[in-house]
C-alpha beads as a LAMMPS data file, in Angstrom:
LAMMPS data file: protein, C-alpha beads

108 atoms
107 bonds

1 atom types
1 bond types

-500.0 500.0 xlo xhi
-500.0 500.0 ylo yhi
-500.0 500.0 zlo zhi

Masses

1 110.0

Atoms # bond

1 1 1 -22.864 -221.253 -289.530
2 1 1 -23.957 -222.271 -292.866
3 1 1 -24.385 -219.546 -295.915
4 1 1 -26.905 -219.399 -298.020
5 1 1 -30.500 -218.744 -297.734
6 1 1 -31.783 -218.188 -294.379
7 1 1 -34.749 -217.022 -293.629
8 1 1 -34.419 -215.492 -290.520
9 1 1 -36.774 -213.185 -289.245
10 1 1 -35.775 -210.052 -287.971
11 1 1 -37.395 -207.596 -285.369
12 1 1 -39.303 -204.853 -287.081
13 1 1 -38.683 -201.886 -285.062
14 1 1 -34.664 -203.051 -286.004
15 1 1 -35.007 -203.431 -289.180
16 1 1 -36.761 -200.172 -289.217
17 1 1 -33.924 -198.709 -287.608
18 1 1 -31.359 -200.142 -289.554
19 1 1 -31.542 -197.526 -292.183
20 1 1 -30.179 -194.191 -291.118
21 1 1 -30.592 -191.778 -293.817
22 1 1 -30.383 -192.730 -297.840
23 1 1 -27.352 -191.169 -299.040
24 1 1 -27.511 -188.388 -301.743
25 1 1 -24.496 -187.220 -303.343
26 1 1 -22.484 -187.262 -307.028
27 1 1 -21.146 -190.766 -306.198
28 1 1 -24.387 -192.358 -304.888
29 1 1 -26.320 -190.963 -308.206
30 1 1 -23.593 -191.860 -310.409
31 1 1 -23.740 -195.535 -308.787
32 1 1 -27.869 -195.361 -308.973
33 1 1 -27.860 -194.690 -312.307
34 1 1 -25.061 -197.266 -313.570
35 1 1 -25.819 -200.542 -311.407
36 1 1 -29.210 -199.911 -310.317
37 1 1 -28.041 -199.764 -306.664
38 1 1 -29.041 -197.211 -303.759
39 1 1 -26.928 -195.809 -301.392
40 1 1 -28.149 -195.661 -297.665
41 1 1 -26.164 -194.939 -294.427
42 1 1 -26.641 -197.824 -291.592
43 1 1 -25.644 -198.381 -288.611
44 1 1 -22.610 -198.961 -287.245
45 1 1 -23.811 -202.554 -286.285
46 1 1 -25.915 -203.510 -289.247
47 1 1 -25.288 -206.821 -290.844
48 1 1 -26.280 -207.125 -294.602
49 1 1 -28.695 -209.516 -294.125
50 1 1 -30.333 -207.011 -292.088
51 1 1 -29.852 -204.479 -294.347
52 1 1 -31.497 -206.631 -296.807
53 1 1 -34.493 -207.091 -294.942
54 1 1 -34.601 -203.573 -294.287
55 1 1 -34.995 -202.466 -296.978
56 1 1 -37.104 -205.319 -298.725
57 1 1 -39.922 -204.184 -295.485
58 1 1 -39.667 -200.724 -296.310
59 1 1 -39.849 -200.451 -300.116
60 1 1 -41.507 -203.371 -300.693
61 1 1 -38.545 -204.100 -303.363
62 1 1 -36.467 -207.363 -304.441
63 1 1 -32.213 -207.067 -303.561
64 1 1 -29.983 -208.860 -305.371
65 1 1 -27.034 -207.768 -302.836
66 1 1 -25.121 -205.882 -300.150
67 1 1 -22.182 -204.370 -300.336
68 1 1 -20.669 -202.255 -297.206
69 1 1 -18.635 -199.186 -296.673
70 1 1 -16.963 -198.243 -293.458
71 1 1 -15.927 -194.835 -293.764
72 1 1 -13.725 -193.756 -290.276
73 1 1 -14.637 -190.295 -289.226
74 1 1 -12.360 -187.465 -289.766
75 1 1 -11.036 -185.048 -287.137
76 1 1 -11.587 -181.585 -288.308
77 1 1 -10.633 -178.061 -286.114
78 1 1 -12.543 -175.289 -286.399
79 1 1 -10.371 -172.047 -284.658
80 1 1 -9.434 -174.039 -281.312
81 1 1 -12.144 -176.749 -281.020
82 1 1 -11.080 -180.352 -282.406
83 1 1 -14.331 -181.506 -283.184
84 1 1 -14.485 -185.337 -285.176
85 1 1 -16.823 -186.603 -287.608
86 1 1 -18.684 -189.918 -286.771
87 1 1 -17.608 -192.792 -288.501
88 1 1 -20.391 -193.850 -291.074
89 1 1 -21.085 -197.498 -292.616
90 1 1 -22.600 -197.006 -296.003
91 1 1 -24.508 -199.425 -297.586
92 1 1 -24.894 -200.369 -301.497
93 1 1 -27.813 -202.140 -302.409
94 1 1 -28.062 -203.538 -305.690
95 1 1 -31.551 -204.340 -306.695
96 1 1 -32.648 -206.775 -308.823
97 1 1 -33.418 -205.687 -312.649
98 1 1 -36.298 -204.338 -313.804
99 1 1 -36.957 -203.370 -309.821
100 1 1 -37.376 -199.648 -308.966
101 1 1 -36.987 -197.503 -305.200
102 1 1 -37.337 -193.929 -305.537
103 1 1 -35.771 -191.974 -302.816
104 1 1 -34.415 -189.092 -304.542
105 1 1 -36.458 -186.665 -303.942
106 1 1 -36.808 -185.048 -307.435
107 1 1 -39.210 -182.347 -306.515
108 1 1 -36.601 -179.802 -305.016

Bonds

1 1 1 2
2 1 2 3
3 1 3 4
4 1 4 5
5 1 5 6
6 1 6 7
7 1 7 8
8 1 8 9
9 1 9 10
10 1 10 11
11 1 11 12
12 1 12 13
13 1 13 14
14 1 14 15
15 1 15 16
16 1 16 17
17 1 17 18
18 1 18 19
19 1 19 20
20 1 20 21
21 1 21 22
22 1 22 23
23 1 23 24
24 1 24 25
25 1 25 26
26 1 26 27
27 1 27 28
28 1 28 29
29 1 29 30
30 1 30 31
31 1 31 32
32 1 32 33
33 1 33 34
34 1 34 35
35 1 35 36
36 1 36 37
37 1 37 38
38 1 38 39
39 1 39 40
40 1 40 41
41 1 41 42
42 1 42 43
43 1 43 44
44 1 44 45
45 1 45 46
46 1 46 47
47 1 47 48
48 1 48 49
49 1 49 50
50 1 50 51
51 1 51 52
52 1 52 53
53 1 53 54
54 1 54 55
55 1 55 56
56 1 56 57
57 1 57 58
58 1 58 59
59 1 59 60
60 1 60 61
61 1 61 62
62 1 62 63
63 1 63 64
64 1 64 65
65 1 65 66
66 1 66 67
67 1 67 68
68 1 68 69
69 1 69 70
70 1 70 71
71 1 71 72
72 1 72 73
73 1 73 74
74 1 74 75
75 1 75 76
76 1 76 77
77 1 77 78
78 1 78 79
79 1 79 80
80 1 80 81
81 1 81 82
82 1 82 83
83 1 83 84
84 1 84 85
85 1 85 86
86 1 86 87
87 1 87 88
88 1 88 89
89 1 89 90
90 1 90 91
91 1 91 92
92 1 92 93
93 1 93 94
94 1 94 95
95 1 95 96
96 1 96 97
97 1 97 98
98 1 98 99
99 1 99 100
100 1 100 101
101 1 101 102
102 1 102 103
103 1 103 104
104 1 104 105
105 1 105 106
106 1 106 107
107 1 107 108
């Protein structure tokens, strides 16, 4: 398999999938505002590439990159239960300059 620029076309009811939930905390602001890049959580089976796409259908927005997270889930008790958190593959995506996604919902 050769890198580089493919231009393979995904499914769109995957790629509109693909993107779980945007992620909105401290860290994921603090990255935002630093590197112009957006935090989202994907799933577990998402390749960047089809992150990419993803998100370049849905906001209509150039990325410059991918970077992935896999975060294992935790096992927490509350009183007897054992319960465990899921594990969770985060996704940074670095857009290109000058490009703009607005997620965050400001209006609280």
């Amino acid at each position: 398999m050769s890198h580089g620029h493919q231009t393979t076309q995904f499914d769109e009811g995957r790629l509109m999938q693909v993107l779980v939930s945007p992620v909105v905390s401290e860290k994921a602001t603090m990255v935002a505002e630093k590197s112009n890049a957006v935090t989202f959580k994907v799933l577990q089976d998402a390749t960047k590439p089809e992150i990419k796409a993803a998100v370049e259908l849905m906001f209509k927005v150039e990325v410059q990159g991918v970077s992935v997270v896999n975060t294992k889930g935790k096992t927490k008790r509350f009183g007897k239960s054992i319960g465990r958190r899921d594990n969770v593959r985060k996704a940074y995506v670095t857009l290109k300059p000058g490009q703009e996604l607005n997620i965050s919902g400001e209006a609280a």
